[in-house]
C-alpha positions as CSV (number, residue, x, y, z in Angstrom):
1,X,-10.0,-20.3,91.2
2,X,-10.8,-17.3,89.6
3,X,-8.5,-14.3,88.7
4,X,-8.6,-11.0,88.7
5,X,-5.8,-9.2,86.6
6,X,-6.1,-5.9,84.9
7,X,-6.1,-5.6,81.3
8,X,-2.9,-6.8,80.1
9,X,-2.7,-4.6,77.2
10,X,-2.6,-1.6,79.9
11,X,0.0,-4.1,82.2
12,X,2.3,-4.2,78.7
13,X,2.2,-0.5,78.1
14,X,2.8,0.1,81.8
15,X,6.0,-2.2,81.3
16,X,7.3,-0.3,78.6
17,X,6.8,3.0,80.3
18,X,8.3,2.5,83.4
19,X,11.6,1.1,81.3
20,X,11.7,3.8,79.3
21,X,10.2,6.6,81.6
22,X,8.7,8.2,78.1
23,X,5.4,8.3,77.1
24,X,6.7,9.3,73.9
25,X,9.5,6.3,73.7
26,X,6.8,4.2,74.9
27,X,4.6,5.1,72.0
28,X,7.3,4.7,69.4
29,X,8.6,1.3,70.6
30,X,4.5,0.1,70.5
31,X,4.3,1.8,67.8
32,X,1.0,3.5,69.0
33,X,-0.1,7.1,69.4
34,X,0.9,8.9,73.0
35,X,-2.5,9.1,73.7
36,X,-3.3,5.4,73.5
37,X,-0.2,4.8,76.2
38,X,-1.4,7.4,78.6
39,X,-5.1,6.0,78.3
40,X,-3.8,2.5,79.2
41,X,-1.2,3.8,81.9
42,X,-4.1,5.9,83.8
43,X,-6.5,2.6,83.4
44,X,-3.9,0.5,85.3
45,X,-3.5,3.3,87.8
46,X,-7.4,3.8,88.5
47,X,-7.7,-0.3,88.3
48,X,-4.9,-0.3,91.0
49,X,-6.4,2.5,92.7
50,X,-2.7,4.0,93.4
51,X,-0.2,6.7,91.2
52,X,2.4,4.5,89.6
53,X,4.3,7.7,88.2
54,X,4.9,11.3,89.7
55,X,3.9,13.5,86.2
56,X,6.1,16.7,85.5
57,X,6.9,19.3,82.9
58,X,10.5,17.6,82.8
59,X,9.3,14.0,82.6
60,X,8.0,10.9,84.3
61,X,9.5,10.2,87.9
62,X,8.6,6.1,89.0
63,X,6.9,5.6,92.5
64,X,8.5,3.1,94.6
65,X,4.9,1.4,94.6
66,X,5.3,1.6,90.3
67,X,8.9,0.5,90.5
68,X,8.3,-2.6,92.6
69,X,5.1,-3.4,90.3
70,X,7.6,-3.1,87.0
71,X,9.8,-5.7,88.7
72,X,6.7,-7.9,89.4
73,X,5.3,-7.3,86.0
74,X,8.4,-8.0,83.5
75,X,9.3,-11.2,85.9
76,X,5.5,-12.2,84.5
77,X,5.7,-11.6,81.2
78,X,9.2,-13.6,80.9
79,X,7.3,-16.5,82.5
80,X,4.9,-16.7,80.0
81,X,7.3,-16.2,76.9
82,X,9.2,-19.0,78.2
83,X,6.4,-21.2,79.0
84,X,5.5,-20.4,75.4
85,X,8.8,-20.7,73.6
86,X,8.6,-24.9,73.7
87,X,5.2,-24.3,71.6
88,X,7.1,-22.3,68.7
89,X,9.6,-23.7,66.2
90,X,10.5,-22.0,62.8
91,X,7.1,-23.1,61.3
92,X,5.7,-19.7,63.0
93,X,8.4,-18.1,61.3
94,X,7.5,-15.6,58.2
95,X,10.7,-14.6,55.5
96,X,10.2,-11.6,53.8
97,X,12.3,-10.1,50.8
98,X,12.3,-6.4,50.7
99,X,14.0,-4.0,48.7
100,X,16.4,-1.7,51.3
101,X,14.6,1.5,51.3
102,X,11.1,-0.3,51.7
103,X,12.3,-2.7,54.5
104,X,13.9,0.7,56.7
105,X,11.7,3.5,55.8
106,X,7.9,1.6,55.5
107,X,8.3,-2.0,57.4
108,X,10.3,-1.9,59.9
109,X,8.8,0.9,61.4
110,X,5.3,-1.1,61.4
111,X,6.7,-4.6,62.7
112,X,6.1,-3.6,66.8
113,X,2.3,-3.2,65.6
114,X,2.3,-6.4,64.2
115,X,4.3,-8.4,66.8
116,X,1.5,-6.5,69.2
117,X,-1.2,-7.9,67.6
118,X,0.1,-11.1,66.1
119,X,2.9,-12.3,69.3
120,X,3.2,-15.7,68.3
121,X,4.7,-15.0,64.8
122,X,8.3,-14.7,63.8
123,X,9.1,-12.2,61.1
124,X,12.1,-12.0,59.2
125,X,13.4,-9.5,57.3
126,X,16.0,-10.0,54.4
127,X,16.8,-7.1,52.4
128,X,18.2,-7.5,48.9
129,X,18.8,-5.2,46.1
130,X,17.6,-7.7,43.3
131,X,13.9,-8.5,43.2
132,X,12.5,-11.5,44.5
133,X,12.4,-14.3,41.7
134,X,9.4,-16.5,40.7
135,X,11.1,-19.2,41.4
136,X,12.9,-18.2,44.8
137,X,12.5,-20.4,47.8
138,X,14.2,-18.4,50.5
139,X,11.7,-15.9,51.1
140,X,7.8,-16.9,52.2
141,X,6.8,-13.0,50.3
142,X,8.5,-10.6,48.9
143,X,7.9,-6.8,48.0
144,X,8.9,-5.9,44.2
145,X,9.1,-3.1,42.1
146,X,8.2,-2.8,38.7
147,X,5.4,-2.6,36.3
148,X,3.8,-5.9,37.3
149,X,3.6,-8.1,33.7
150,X,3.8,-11.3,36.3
151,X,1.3,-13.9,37.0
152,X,-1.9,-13.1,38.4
153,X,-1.3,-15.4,41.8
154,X,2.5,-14.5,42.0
155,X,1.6,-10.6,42.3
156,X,-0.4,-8.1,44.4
157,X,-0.3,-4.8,43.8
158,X,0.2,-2.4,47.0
159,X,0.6,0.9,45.4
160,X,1.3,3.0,42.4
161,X,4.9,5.1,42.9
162,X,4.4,8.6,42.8
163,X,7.0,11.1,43.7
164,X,7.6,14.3,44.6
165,X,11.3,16.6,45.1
166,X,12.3,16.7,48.9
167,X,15.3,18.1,50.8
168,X,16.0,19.4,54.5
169,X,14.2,22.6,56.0
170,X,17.1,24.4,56.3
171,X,17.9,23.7,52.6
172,X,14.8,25.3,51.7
173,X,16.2,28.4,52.8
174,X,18.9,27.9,49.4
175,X,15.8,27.7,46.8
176,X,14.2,31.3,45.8
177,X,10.5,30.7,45.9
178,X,11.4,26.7,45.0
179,X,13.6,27.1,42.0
180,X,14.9,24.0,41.8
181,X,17.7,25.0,39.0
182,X,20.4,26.0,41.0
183,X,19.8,22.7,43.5
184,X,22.1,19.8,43.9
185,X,20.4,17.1,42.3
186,X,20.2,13.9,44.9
187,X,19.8,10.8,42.3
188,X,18.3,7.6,44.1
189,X,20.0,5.5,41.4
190,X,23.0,6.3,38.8
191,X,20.3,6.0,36.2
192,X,18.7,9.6,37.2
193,X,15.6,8.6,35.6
194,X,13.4,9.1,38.2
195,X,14.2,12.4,38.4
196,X,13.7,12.8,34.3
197,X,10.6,11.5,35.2
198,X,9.2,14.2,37.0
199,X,10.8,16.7,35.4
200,X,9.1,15.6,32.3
201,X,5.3,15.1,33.6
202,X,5.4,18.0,36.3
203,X,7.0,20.6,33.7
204,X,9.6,22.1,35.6
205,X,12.5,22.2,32.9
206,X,16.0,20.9,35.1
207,X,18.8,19.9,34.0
208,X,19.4,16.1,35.4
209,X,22.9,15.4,34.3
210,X,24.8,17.0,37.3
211,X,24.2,16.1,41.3
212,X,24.9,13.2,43.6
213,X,24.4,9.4,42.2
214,X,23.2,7.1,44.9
215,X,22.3,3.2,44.5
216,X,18.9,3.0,47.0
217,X,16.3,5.7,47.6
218,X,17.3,5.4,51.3
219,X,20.5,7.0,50.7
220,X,19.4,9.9,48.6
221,X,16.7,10.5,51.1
222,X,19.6,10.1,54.2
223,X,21.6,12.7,52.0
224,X,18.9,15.2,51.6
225,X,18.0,14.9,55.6
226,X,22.0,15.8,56.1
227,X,21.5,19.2,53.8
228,X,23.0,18.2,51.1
229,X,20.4,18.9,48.3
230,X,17.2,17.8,47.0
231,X,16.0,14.6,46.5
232,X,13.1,12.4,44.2
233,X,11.1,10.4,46.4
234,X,8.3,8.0,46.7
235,X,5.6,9.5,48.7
236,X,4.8,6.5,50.6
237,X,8.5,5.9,51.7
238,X,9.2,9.6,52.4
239,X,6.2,10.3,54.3
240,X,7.3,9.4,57.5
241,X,10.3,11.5,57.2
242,X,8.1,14.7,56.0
243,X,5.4,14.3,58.7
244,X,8.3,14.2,61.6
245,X,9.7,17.7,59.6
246,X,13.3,16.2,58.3
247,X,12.1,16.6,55.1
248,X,9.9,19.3,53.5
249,X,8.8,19.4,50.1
250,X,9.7,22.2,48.1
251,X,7.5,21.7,45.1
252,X,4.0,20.0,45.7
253,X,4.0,18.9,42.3
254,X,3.5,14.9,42.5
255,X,3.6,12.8,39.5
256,X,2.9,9.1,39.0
257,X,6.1,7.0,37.6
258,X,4.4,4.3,36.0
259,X,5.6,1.2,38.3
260,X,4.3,0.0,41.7
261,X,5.1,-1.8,44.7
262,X,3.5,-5.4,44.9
263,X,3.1,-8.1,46.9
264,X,5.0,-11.5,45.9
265,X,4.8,-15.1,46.4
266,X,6.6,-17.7,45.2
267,X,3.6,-20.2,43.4
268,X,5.3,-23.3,44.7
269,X,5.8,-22.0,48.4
270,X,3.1,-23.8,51.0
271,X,0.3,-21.5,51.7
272,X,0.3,-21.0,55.7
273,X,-1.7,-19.4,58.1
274,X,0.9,-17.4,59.1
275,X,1.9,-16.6,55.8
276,X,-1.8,-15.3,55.0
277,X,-1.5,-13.5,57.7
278,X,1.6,-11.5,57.1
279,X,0.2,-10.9,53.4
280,X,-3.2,-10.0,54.9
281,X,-1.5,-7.5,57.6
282,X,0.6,-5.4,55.1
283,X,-2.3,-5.0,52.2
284,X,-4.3,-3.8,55.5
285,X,-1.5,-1.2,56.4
286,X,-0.7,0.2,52.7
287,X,-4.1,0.9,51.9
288,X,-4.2,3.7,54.7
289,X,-1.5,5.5,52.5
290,X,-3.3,5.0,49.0
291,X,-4.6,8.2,49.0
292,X,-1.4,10.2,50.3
293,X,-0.4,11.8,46.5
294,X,-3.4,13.6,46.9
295,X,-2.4,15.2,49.7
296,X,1.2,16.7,48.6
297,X,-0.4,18.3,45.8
298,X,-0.5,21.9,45.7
């Protein structure tokens, strides 16, 4: 006998929603813009022919009609994941070694979009400080830094590192016009080259030798959100912290380091589907950001 359900992907935002009572939560936990979760909320409700949620300037109120339809609704989708979970075994399951500041400030973020789309795949996440070795076996990819002298079929470049200064809006405030000389220097590693680097190719004389030392770009970036100077970053990995305003940059002066991200894989690891798929999936979402340098110059 024929069925006739609404569109799940409407039924699954709906879900989240009425947990959360948030568009805006909704739309970070899908990882999807606000738009696309009110779209699918007000498709359900037409489809349904019924309000599920009382709209006001202080937030989303449940109906009692919504509310017993949640119940309903979460009860079905735990049916189905456990009618699936026989089906899966660690075979679905993709490792991934990431450096720290990559796996919190670029994939993580990203993973809800992937688990929407791909549902039936495991990812994994182990974060390490040393890179990924050719001949590593507890990993199915990695993402390393350097200047990529490896094999042609163990490496994929994602993206060149450029990087610009950033600190906290209030900081701003400290720096006369941007004058960067009387700053507190965040350093993302106790080498400081990074930030001898762009003091070198953008021409802004500094004197790198005094500031904060840190041992991950994550931390200096953390320390620059909390005010307490200005930090080197990686475009791509400080984005998401500049577009949501923690971060502003000071300087728009972005130069290129001369090492890149890339995509690794251990040559003697077996060559899934799921594994191509993973590969595939983060080579799509980099390339949107290829282009971002561009837009923090000046």
């Amino acid at each position: 006998m024929g069925r006739r359900l609404p569109s799940l992907n409407a039924l699954r935002c709906f879900e989240i929603v009425a947990e959360q009572l948030s568009i805006k939560k909704a739309a970070q936990l899908l990882n999807v813009s606000e738009s696309a979760v009110s779209r699918q909320v007000k498709i359900l409700e037409d489809q349904l022919g019924t309000p599920l949620f009382i709209r006001a300037p202080n937030g989303l109120t449940i109906t009692d009609g919504g509310r017993h339809l949640a119940i309903s609704v979460r009860e079905a989708f735990d049916h189905i994941a456990n009618a699936i979970h026989p089906f899966r075994d660690e075979r679905d399951a993709v490792t991934i070694k990431a450096l720290p500041t990559f796996a919190l400030r670029w994939l993580l973020p990203r993973l809800n979009g992937f688990r929407e789309r791909h549902p039936l795949i495991k990812v994994n996440v182990l974060t390490r400080l040393d890179d990924m070795g050719l001949h590593d076996t507890d990993a199915d990819l990695g993402i390393r830094y350097g200047t990529g002298d490896w094999p042609r079929d163990y490496a994929t470049e994602l993206y060149a590192e450029w990087i610009v200064p950033v600190c906290a809006p209030d900081y701003l405030h400290h720096l006369d016009g941007g004058d960067l000389t009387r700053a507190a220097l965040l350093h993302p590693l106790p080498d400081r080259r990074d930030w001898q680097i762009w003091s070198e190719k953008s021409g802004v004389r500094l004197d790198t030798r005094g500031g904060l030392d840190f041992d991950a770009l994550d931390m200096a970036l953390s320390a620059a959100q909390a005010g307490l100077g200005v930090a080197i970053a990686d475009v791509v990995l400080a984005h998401a912290a500049i577009q949501s305003g923690q971060l502003v940059v000071p300087i728009r002066k972005p130069v290129p380091t001369g090492f890149s991200y890339y995509l690794v894989r251990p040559p003697e690891m077996r060559r899934r589907r799921e594994v191509v798929i993973v590969e595939d999936w983060i080579s799509e979402e980099i390339k949107r950001e290829t282009e971002l340098p561009q837009s923090y110059s000046a």
